[in-house]
Every structure is written in structure tokens, then in C-alpha cells.
C-alpha positions as CSV (number, residue, x, y, z in Angstrom):
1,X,23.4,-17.8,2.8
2,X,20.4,-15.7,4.0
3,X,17.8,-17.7,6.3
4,X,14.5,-18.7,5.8
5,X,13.3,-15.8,7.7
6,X,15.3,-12.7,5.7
7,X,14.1,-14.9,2.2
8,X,10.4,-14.0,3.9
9,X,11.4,-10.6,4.9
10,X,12.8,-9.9,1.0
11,X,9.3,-11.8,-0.6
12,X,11.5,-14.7,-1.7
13,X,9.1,-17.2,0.2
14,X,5.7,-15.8,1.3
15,X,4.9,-14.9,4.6
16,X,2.3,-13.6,6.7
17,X,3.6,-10.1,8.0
18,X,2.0,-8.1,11.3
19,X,4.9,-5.9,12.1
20,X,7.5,-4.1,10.0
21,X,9.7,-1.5,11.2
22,X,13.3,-0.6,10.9
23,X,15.1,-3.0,14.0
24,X,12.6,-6.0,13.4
25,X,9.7,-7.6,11.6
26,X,6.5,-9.8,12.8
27,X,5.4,-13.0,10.8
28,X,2.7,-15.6,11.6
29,X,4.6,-19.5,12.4
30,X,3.3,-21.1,9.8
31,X,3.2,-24.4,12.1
32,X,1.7,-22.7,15.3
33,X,1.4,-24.5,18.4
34,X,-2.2,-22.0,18.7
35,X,-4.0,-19.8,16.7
36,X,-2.2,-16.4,16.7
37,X,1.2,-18.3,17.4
38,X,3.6,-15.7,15.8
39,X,7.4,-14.7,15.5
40,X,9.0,-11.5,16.8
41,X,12.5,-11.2,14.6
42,X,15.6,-8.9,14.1
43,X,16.3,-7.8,10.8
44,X,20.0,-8.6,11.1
45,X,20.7,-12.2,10.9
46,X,21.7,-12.9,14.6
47,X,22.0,-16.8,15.0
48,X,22.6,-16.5,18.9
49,X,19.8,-14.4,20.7
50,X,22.2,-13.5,23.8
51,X,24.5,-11.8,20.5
52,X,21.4,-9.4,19.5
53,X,22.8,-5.6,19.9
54,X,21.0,-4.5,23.3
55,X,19.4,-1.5,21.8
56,X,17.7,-4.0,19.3
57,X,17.0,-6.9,21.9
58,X,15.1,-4.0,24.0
59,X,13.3,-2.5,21.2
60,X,11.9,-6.2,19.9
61,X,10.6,-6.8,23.8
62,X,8.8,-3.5,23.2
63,X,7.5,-4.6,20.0
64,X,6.7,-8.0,21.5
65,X,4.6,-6.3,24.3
66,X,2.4,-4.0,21.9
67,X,1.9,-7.0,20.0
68,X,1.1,-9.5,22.5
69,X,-1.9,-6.9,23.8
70,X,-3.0,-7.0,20.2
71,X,-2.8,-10.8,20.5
72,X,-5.0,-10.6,23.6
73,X,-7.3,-8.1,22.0
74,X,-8.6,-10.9,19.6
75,X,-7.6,-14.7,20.3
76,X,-9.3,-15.6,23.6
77,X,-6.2,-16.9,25.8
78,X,-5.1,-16.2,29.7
79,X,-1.7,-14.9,28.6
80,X,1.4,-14.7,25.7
81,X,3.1,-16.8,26.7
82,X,6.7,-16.0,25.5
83,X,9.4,-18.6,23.9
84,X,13.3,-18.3,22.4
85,X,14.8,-21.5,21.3
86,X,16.7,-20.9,18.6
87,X,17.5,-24.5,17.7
88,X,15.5,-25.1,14.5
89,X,16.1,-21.3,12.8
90,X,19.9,-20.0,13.0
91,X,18.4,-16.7,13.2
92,X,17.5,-15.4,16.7
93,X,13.7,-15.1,16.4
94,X,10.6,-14.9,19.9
95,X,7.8,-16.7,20.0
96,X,4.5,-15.7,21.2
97,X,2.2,-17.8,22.0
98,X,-1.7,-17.1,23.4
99,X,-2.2,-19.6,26.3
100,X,-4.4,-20.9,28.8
101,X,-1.7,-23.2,30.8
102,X,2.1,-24.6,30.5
103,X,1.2,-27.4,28.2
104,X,0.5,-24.9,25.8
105,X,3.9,-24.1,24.8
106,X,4.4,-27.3,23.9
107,X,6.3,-27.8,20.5
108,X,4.8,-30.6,19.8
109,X,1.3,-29.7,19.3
110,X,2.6,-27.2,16.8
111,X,0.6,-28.2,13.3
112,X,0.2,-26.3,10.1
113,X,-2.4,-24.2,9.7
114,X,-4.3,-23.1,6.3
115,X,-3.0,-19.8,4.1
116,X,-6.7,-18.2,4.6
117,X,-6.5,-18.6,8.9
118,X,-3.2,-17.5,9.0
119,X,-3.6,-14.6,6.5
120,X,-7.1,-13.8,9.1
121,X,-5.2,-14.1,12.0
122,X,-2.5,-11.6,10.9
123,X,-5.1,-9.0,9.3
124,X,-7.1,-8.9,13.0
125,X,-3.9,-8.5,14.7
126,X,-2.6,-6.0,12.5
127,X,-5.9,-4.1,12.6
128,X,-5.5,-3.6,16.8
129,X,-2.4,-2.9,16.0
130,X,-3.2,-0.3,14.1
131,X,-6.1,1.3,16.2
132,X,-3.9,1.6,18.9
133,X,-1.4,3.8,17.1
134,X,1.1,1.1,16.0
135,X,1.7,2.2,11.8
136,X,4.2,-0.3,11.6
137,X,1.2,-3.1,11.3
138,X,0.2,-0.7,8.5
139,X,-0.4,-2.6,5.3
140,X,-1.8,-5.0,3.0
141,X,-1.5,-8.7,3.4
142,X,-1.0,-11.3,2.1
143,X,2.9,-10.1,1.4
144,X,3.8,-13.0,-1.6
145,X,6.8,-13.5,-3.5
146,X,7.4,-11.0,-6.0
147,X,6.8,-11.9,-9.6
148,X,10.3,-10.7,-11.1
């Protein structure tokens, strides 16, 4: 059965995109610890991250560094902080996570946050993205669930 991430990646269940390209895909967490809280993850459904092909673990910590800058470019934060877990998602997926000190990667200020901030936070993202060369932020949000 496919998870809950490739049903977002296939607009089964909507999801917030900032990065698609052909090893990997970005999405806003829709229960972010902070605002600009998003996942890094592989296309293929790898359930262990330490089992991610090395040519796609490498590329996704290049995508996770282009991204985090864009992070940095609009959320006010000291760094990314950087997180994988993989205990609630059996598919491998990176957190990043703008922060001013440890406590902010705790999980358990993670909270749901509204359709409208998280559809904002991904289109300013997406749009440094962009400006610094990056076409694989290039598109349209809000990505829903097809209609057919």
C-alpha cells in the first residue's frame, strides 16, 4: 500500500509542494513544530533512511541545503535545524526545521497550522527558491486532489 506521502505526491490527499524534481519532492508538515517546518522526501518508498540509494540520499542533502537557505531567506530563525525519525511515516522523509535553540525541535510543540499559512509559507519559499535558480520550486500551489 502506498504511504501517505506518495498519496500526496500522486494528488490523492492535498499537499503543500515547494520542491519537485526527479529523486525527491518537498511538502510543508502539516503539523509543524515552526512556521516553515517542512519535509524533504525520496520518491521511492524507502521505510529505512540508512536503505536510501546513496546517489539519492546525497542528492536530497543537496536539495535540503538550497532549501533550508530559502528557509532562512524568509522565516526569521538562527538556523535549520535538521531531523530524521522515521517512526511515525514508514517512508524515509528529513525534517527541517527554522530555529532559534534545541527546544525547538521538540515534537511536541508540533500543532496544526491553517491551509492559507501553510499554502503562504510554501509560495515565499518556493519564490526564493526560484530567484535563486532552483526551477524545481517552479509552480502553482495549492497542488489538491484531482477531481477524476
Amino acid at each position: 500500500m502506498a504511504s501517505i506521502f506518495t498519496k500526496i505526491y500522486n494528488r490523492e490527499i492535498p499537499g503543500y509542494f515547494v520542491w519537485d524534481d526527479e529523486y525527491c519532492f518537498s511538502i510543508m508538515t502539516i503539523q509543524p513544530i515552526r512556521q516553515g517546518h517542512l519535509l524533504v522526501i525520496p520518491k521511492q518508498e524507502v521505510n529505512h533512511w540508512d536503505d536510501v540509494p546513496e546517489e539519492t540520499a546525497m542528492h536530497m542533502m543537496s536539495v535540503c541545503q538550497k532549501i533550508a537557505k530559502a528557509i532562512k531567506a524568509v522565516i526569521p530563525c538562527r538556523r535549520i535545524g535538521v531531523s530524521i525519525v522515521g517512526l511515525e511515516v514508514p517512508h524515509t522523509h528529513i525534517h527541517l526545521i527554522p530555529i532559534d535553540n534545541f527546544g525547538d525541535l521538540d515534537f511536541k510543540n508540533a500543532k496544526e497550522m491553517s491551509e492559507e499559512l501553510l499554502s503562504a509559507s510554501a509560495a515565499i519559499i518556493r519564490e526564493v527558491l526560484v530567484s535563486n535558480g532552483c526551477q524545481e520550486a517552479s509552480f502553482d500551489e495549492p497542488l489538491k486532489p484531482s477531481k477524476e
